[in-house]
Residue, then its C-alpha position, 0 to 999 in steps of 0.5 A: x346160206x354160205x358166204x360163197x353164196x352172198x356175190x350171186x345173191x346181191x347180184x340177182x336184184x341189180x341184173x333185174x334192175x339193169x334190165x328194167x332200164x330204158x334208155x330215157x332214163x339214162x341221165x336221170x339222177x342218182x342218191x350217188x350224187x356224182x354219178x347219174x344212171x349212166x355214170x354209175x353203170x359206167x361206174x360198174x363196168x369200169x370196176x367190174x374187173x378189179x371186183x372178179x380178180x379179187x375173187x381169184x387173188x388177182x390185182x387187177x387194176x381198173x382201166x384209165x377212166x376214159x377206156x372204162x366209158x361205154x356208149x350207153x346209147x347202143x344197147x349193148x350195156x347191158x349185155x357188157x354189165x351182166x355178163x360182167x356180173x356174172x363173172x364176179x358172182x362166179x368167181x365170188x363162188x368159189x369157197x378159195x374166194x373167201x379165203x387168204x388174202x387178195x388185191x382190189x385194183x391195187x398191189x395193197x393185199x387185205x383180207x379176202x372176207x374183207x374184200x368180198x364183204x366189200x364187193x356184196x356192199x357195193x353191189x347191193x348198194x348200187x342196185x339201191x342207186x340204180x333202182x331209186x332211180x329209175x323207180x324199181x324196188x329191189x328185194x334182198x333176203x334178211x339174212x343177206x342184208x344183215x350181212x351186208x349192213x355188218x360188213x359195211x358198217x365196219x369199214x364205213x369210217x375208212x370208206x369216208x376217210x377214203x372218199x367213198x362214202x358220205x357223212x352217215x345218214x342217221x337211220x333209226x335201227x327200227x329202220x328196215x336193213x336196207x335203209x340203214x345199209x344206204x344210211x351208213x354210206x352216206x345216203x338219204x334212205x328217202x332219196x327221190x329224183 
């Protein structure tokens, strides 16, 4: 697996998920705790476009929060949110992707390997979200998953200082991969509705 690979393979997981969602269960809780199903899908589209110009070193802001709102109600969601996945997962394939310098929603360049470690955790950590809440199981490969909880962990102190993450859950490191990447951005790995 090349890290060329990792954006379409922490994808595949969350497409499922998001297809699996029915529309009771759009205001079901979610171990984001300012986000519901519905806020946190929204939270995807609405940083959808700032993921994939990361990907071609483009800076791509994020629109006004309330332009990035999507009536969640009228089906068309899901299409918006997959294909938006499949953009980022593309874009994320090209080996220049991982390469250089780039912008996430900002002018402020970071390394592209920083960044694309960034966009796989918040993909897989999402689908993590979205699949407790609406009772769903997502799967990742080992090998992923331990490129993920590296990549995070690394930039986890910064994410809290940022307000991204919480306080870190401790998860015993017997722990499954998966735990203690959801532990380390402050999520409760037992988390029930």
């Amino acid at each position: 697996m090349s890290e060329s690979d990792y954006a379409a393979l922490a994808a595949a997981p969350l497409l499922k998920i998001i297809r699996n969602i029915t529309g009771d269960q759009l205001g079901n809780p979610t171990p984001c705790a300012e986000f519901d199903v519905r806020r946190l899908l929204n939270h995807l589209l609405f940083w959808g476009p700032s993921l994939e110009g990361a990907a071609r070193k483009e800076s791509v802001p994020p629109p006004a929060e309330n332009e990035a709102e999507v009536d969640l109600l009228s089906g068309d969601w899901a299409a918006a949110l997959e294909s938006q996945l499949d953009r980022i997962a593309t874009a994320w394939s090209a080996p220049a992707a991982w390469q250089g310098m780039t912008h996430m929603g900002s002018p402020m360049e970071l390394p592209a390997p920083l960044i694309g470690g960034m966009v796989v955790g918040e993909l897989m950590v999402h689908a993590w979200d979205l699949a407790r809440a609406t009772g769903q199981d997502p799967q990742w490969d080992a090998d992923l998953l331990a490129y993920a909880y590296r990549e995070t962990a690394a930039t986890a102190e910064q994410g809290r200082q940022m307000g991204i993450y919480g306080p870190e859950v401790p998860v015993p490191e017997t722990d499954p991969l998966l735990s203690r990447l959801v532990g380390v951005t402050g999520r409760d790995p037992h988390w029930t509705a």
